[in-house]
N, C-alpha and C positions, 0 to 999 in steps of 0.2 A: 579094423578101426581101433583107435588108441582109445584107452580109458581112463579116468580118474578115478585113482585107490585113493580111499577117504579112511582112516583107521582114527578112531576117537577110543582113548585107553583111559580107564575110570582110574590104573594104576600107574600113573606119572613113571614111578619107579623102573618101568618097565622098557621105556623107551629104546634104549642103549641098548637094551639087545635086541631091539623089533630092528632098530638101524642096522646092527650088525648083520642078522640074517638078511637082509632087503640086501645089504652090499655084496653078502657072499652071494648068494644069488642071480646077482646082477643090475639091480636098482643104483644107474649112477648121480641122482638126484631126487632131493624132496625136500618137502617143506615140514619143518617142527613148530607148533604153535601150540603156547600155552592157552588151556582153554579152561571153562567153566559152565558146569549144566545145568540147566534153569533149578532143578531140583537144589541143588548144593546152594546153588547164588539163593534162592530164596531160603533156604534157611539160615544164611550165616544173616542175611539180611534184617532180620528182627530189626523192628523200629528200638527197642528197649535195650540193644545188644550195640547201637548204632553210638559213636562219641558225636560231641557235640562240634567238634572239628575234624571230621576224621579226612586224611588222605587217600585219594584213589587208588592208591596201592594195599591200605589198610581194608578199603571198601574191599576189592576185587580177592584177597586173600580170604581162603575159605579152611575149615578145619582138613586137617589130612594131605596128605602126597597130593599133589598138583598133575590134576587131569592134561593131558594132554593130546594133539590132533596131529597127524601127519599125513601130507597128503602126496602124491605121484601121480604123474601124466605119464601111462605103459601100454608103449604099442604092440605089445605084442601080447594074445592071449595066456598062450601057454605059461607067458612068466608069473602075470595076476595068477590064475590058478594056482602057483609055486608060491607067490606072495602070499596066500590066503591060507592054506596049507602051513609054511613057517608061521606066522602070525597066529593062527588060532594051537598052534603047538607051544607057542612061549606064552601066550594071552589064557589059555584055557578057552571055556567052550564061553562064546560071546552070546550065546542065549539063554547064560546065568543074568538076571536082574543084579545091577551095579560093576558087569564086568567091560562096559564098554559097545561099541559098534563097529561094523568094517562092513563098508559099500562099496561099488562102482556105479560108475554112471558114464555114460557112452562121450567119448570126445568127438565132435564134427569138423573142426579147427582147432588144429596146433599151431603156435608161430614160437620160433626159437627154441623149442625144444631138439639135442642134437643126438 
């Protein structure tokens, strides 16, 4: 059964090589999404921190390197285990508080995936 690898990295910084390892390994697609965790969003968000016209882009920007998500549909086990293994070797150990998350979750339906 195919999976969806979920990697949320609290170190933006980091991505380019989480890509890199995913490719040599053999990860021929995924998705990169800038993201933001309610922790972060709520404190940039002070009402008194807020302009009185601010932009969406000004809203959404948060202090520090920009968190980010990537995500892969991998049907094959053994390679998630390979993925998770690289990932937590360039990530550090993700059950440090503020280093991020990495999940799966079981896929039932693929379409277009090749």
């Amino acid at each position: 059964m195919a999976e969806l690898v979920v990697l949320v990295i609290e170190h933006g910084e980091r991505i380019n090589l989480v890509i890199d390892a995913w490719r040599e390994i053999g990860v021929e697609t995924a998705t990169v999404l800038d993201s933001e965790g309610m922790r972060r969003l709520s404190e940039s968000m002070r009402m008194d921190d807020v302009p009185l016209f601010p932009s969406l882009a000004n809203l959404m920007r948060g202090d520090g390197p920009a968190q980010k998500t990537i995500f892969a549909v991998i049907r094959d086990a053994a390679l998630v285990a390979t993925i998770i293994a690289r990932t937590t070797a360039i990530c550090g150990n993700l059950d440090e508080p503020g280093e991020g998350i990495l999940f799966t979750v079981p896929v039932t339906r693929v379409i277009g995936l090749r």
